[in-house]
N, C-alpha and C positions, 0 to 999 in steps of 0.2 A: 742407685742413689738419684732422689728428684735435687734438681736444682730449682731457683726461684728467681726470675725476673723480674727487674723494676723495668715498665713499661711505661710510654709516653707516647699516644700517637702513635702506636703502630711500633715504634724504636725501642730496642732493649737499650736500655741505659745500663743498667750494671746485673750481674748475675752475681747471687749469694747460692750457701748451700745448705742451710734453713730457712726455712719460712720466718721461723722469729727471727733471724739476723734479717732477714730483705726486709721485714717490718720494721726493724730497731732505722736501720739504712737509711729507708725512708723518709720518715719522720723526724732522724739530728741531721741529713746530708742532702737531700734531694727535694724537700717538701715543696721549699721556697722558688727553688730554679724552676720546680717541675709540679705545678699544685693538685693537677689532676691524674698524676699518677699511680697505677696501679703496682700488687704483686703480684704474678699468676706465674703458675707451673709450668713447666719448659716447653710440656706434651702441649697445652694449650696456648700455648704462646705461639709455636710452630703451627699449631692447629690456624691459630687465626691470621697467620701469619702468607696471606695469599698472594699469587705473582697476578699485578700489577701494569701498564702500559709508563715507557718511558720511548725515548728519542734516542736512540745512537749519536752521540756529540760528531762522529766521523765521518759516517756514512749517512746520517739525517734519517734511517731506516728507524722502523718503530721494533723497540724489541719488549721481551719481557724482563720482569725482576721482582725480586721478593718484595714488598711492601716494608718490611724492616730495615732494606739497602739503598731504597728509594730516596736520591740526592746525597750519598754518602760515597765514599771512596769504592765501593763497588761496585757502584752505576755508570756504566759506559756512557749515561746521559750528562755526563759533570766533567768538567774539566780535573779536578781532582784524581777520576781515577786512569786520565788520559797523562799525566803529567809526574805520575810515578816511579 
């Protein structure tokens, strides 16, 4: 079964499991916050979805990271994911 992202920038914002539900989603829920956001398929979402350079908040060493976790709680570069 395909799943469907609402993307922003590179961010999955919310994952449905029809293409019509993550179009209906989009459109009453996200349009406003998020205007230039896309649907795309999970396989292409991942596809596009490339690692990145970030800063290790710890060690100040440069690491990798997926483009989608970039400044989010699973980037070793943010206090966020240091303070869990």
């Amino acid at each position: 079964m395909t799943r469907y992202i609402i993307e922003y920038n590179g961010q999955a914002i919310a994952a449905y499991n029809t293409e019509v539900g993550a179009k209906i989603a989009l459109k009453r829920k996200w349009a406003k916050r998020y205007p230039a956001a896309t649907v795309v398929d999970y396989q292409t979402f991942r596809a596009n979805d490339v690692m990145v350079d970030s800063i290790n908040l710890m060690s100040g060493k440069p690491i990798k990271v997926r483009r989608s976790e970039l400044g989010g709680p699973l980037d070793p570069g943010t206090e966020t994911y240091w303070s869990s």
